[in-house]
Every structure is written in structure tokens, then in C-alpha cells.
N, CA, C and O of each residue as an XYZ file, in Angstrom:
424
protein
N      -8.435     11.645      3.835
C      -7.987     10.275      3.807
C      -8.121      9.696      5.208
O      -7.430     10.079      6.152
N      -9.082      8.719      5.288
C      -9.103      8.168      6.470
C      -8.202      6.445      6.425
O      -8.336      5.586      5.554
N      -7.462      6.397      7.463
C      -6.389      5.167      7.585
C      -6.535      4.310      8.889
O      -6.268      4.782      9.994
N      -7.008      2.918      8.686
C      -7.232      2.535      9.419
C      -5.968      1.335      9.652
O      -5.561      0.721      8.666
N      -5.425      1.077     10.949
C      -4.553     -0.371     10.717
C      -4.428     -0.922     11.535
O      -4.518     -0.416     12.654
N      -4.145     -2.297     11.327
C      -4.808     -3.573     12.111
C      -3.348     -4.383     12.256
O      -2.591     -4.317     11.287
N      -2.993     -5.027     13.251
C      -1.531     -5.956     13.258
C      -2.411     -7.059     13.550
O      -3.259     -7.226     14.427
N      -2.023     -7.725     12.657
C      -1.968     -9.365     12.792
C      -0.911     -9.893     12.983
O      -0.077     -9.174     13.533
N      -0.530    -11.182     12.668
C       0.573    -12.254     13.451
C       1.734    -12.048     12.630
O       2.717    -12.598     13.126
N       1.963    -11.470     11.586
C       3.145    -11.342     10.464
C       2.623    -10.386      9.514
O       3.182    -10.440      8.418
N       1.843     -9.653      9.613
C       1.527     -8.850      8.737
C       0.702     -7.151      9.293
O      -0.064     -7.437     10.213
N       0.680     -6.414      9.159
C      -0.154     -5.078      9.518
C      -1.032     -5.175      8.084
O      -0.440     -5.376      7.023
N      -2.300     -5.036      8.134
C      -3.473     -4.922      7.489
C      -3.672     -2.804      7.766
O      -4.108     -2.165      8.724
N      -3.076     -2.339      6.340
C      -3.456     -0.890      6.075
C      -4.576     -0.786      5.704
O      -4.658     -1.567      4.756
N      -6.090     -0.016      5.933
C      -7.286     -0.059      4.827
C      -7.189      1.973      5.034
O      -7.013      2.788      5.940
N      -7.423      1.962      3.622
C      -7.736      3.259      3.207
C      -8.979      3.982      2.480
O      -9.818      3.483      1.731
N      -8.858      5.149      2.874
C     -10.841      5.455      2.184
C     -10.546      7.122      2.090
O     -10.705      7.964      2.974
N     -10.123      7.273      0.885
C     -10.080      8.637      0.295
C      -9.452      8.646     -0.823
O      -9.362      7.671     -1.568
N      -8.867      9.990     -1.068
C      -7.460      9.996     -2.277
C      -6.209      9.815     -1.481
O      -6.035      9.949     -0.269
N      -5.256      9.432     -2.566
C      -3.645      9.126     -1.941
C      -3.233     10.075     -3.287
O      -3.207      9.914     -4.507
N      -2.910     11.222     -2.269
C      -2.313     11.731     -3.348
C      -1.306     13.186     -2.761
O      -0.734     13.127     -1.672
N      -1.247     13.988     -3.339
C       0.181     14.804     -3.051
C       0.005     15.401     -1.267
O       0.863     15.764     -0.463
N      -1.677     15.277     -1.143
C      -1.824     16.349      0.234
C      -1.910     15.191      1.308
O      -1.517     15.321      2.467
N      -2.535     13.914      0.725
C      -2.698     12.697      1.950
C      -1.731     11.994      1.889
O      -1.787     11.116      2.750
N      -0.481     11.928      1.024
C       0.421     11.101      1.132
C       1.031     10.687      2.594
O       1.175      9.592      3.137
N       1.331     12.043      3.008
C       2.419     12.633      4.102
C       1.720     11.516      5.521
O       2.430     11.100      6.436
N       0.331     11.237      5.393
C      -0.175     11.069      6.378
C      -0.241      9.406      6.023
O       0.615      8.852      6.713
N      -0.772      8.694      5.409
C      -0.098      7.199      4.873
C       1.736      7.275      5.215
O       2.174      6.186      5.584
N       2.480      8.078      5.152
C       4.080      7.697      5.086
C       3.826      8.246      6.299
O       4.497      8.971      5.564
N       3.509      8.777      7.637
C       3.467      8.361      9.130
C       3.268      7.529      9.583
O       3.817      7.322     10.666
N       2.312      6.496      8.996
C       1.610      5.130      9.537
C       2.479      4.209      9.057
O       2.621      3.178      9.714
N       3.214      4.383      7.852
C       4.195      3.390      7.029
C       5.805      3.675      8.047
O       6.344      2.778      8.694
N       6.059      4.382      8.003
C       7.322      4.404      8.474
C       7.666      3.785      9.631
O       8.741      3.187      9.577
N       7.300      3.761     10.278
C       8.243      2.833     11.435
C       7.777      1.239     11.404
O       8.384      0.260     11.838
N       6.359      1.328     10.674
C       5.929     -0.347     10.464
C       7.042     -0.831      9.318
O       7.339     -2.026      9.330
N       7.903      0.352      7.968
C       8.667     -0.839      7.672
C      10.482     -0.658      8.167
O      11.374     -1.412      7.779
N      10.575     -0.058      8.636
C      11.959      0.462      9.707
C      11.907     -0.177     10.757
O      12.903     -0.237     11.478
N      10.859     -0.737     11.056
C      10.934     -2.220     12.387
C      11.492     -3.908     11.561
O      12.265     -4.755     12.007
N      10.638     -3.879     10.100
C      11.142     -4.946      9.361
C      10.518     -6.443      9.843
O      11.003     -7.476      9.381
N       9.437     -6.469     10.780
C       9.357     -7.610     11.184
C       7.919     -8.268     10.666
O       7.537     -9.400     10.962
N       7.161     -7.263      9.782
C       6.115     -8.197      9.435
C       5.865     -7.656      7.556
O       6.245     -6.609      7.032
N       5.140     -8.767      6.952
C       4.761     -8.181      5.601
C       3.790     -6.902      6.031
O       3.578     -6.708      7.228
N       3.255     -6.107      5.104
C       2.520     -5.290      4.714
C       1.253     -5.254      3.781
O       1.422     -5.239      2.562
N      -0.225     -5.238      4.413
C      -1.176     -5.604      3.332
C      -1.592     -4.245      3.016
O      -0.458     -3.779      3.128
N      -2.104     -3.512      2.796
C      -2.733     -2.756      1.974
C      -3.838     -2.789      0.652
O      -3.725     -3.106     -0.532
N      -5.187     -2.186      1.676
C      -6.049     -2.330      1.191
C      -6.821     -1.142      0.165
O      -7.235     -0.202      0.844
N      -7.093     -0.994     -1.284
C      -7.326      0.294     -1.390
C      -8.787      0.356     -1.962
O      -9.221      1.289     -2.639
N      -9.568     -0.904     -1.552
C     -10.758     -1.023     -2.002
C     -11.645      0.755     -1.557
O     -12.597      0.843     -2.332
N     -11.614      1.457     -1.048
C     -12.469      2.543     -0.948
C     -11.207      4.038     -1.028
O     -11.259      5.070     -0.360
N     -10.171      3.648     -2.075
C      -8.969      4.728     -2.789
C      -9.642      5.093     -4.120
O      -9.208      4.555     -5.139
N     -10.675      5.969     -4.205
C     -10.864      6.387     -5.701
C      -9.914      7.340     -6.743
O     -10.321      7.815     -7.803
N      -8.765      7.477     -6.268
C      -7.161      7.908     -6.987
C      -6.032      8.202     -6.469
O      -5.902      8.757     -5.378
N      -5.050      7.827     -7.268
C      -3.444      7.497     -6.300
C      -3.310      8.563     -7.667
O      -3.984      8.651     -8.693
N      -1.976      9.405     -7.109
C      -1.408      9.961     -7.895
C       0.041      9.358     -8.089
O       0.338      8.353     -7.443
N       0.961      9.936     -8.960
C       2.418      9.560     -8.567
C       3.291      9.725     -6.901
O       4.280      9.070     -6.573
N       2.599     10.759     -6.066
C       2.975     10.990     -4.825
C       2.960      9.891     -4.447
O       3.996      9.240     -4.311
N       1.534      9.333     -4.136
C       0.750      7.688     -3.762
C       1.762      6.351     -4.148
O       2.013      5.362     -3.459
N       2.307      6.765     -5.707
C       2.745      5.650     -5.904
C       4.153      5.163     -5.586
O       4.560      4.002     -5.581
N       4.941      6.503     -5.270
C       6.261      6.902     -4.625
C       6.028      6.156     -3.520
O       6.857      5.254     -3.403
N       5.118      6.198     -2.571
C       5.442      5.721     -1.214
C       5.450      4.157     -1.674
O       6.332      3.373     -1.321
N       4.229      3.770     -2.600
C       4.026      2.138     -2.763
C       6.069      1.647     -2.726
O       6.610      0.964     -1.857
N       6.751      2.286     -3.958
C       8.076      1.977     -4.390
C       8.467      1.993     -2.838
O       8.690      0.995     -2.153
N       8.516      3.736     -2.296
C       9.602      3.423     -1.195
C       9.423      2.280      0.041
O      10.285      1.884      0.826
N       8.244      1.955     -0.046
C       7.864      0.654      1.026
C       7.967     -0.653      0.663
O       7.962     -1.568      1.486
N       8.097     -0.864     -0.988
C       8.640     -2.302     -1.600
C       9.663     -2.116     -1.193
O       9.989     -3.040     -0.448
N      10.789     -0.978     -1.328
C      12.137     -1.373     -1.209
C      12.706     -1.645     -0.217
O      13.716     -2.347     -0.170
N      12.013     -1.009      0.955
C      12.520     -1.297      2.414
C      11.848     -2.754      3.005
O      12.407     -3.604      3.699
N      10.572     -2.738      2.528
C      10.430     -4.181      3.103
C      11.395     -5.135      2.653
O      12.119     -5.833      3.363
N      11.333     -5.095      1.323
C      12.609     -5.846      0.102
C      13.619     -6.562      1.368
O      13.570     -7.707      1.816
N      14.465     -5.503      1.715
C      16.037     -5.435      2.436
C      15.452     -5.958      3.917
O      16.399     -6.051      4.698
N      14.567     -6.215      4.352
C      13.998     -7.119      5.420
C      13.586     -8.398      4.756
O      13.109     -9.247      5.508
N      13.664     -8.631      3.732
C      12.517    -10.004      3.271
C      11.250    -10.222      3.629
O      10.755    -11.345      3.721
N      10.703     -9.231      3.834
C       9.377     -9.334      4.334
C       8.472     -8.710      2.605
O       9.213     -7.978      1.948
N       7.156     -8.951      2.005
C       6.196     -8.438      1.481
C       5.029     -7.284      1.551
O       4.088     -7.129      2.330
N       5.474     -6.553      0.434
C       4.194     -5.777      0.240
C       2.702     -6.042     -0.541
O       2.778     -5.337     -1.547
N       1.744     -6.543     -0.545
C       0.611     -6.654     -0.788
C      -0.377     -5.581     -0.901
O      -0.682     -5.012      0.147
N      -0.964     -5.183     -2.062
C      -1.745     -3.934     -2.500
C      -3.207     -4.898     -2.607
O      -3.050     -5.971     -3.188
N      -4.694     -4.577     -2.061
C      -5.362     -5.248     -2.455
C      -6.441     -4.188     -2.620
O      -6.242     -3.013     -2.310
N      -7.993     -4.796     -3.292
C      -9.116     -3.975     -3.270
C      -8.444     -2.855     -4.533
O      -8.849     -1.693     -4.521
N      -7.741     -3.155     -5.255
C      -7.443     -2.468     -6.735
C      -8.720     -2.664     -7.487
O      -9.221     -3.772     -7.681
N      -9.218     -1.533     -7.899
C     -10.227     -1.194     -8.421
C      -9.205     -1.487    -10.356
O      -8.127     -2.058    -10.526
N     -10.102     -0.844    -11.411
C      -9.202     -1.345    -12.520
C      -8.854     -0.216    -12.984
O      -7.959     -0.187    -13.828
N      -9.399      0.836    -12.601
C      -8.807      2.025    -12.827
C      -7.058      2.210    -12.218
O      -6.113      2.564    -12.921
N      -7.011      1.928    -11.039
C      -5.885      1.829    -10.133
C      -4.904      1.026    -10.668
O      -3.755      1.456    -10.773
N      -5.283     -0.376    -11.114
C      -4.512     -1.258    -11.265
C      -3.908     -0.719    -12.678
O      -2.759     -0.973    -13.038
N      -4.893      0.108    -13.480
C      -3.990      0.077    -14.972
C      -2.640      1.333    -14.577
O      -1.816      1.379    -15.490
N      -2.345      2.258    -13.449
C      -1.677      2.970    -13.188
C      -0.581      1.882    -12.697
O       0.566      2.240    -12.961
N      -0.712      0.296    -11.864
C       0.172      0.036    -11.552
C       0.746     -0.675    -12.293
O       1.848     -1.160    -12.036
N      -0.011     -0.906    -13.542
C       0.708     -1.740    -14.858
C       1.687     -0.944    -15.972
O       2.611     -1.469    -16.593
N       1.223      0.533    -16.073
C       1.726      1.501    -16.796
C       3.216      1.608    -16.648
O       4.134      1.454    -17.453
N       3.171      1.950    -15.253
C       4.878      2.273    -14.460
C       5.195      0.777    -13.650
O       5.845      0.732    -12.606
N       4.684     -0.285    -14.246
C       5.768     -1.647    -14.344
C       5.591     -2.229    -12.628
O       6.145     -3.171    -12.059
N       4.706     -1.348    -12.195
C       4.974     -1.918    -10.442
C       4.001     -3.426    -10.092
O       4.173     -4.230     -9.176
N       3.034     -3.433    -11.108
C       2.343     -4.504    -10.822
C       3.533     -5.687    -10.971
O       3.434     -6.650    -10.211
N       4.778     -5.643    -12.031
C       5.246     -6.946    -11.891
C       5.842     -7.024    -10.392
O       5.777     -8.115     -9.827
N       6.376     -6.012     -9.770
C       6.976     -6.103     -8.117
C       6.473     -6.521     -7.361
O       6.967     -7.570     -6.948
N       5.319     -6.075     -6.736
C       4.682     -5.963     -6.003
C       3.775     -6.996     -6.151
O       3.894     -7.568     -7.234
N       2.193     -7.784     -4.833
C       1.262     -8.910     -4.662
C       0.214     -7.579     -5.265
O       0.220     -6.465     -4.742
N      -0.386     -7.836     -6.082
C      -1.446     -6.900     -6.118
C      -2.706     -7.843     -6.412
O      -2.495     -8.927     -6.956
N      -3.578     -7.592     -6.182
C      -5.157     -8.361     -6.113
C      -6.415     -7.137     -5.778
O      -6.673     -6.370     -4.850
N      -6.998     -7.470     -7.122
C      -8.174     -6.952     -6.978
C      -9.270     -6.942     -5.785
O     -10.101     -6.047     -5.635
N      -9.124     -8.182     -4.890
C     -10.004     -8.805     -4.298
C      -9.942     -8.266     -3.392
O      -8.756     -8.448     -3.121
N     -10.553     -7.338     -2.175
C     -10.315     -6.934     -0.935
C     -10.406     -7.737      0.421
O     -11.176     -8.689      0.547
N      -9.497     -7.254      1.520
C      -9.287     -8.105      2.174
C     -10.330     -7.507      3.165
O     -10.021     -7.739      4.334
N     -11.318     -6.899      3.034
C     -12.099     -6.226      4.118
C     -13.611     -6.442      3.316
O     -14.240     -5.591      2.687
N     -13.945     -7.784      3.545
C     -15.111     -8.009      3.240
C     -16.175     -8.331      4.183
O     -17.318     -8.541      3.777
């Protein structure tokens, strides 16, 4: 899993390019953690080049809605392929969460 991330003016731009899953999680929730334990900007996340999230993957998505949540700040999932997206419709997260097919790394 390669993780690349970018701060902009109110937001950190995540782009990812592998699997998210039980062995790469750990390494996405290093890069996540103190960006949402600071609380001061939304969160984009890009998974246009993620060819599978497991439930590990999708644990972190939850635990980073909820903490941004209690800041008022946003999480944004983008570059959802439709394979991806029907996992985030299954377990109800697409209604939470900004999700968009469209990638922000064009």
C-alpha cells in the first residue's frame, strides 16, 4: 500500500494505491491519526487506485467519521470504483459519509 498526502487550506488530500486491508490497514491508521486528533481540517480520501477494502479498511473509514464527527469537520471518500462503493452501501456507510466516484487526482 502506497500513501500519499497532501494538506491543503482545510482539508488533507489522502491518495492510496494498493489493498486496504487487514495487513495495510495499520499503516493508513498512522497517517490518519493525528490528522484527525488535531481536528482542524476535513479529510479527502482518494481510493481511485484501492482495488479492495476489507472490513479492517472499513473500520478505520467508521473510526475517522466519528472523530472527525466530534470536531465538525468532514470525511470525503473519492475515486470509488463500483465494486467498492457496493461494500459501502451494504454496511449503510455510504448514507454517512461524502462518497463520489469521481477522483480527485486527475
Amino acid at each position: 500500500m502506497n500513501i500519499d498526502t497532501m494538506e491543503k487550506e482545510q482539508e488533507y488530500l489522502i491518495i492510496l494505491d494498493g489493498e486496504l486491508d487487514v495487513y495495510t490497514a495499520p499503516e493508513l491508521q498512522k497517517v490518519l491519526d493525528p490528522i484527525r486528533q488535531n481536528g482542524s481540517h476535513d479529510v479527502k480520501i482518494d481510493l481511485t487506485n484501492v482495488s479492495y477494502v476489507d472490513s479492517t479498511g472499513l473500520g478505520i473509514f467508521v473510526g475517522t467519521l466519528k472523530e472527525l464527527n466530534q470536531h465538525d469537520r468532514e470525511l470525503h471518500v473519492t475515486g470509488v470504483s463500483s465494486r467498492i462503493l457496493r461494500l459501502f452501501e451494504i454496511t449503510g456507510l455510504r448514507d454517512l459519509m461524502h462518497i463520489n466516484e469521481k477522483s480527485e487526482v486527475e
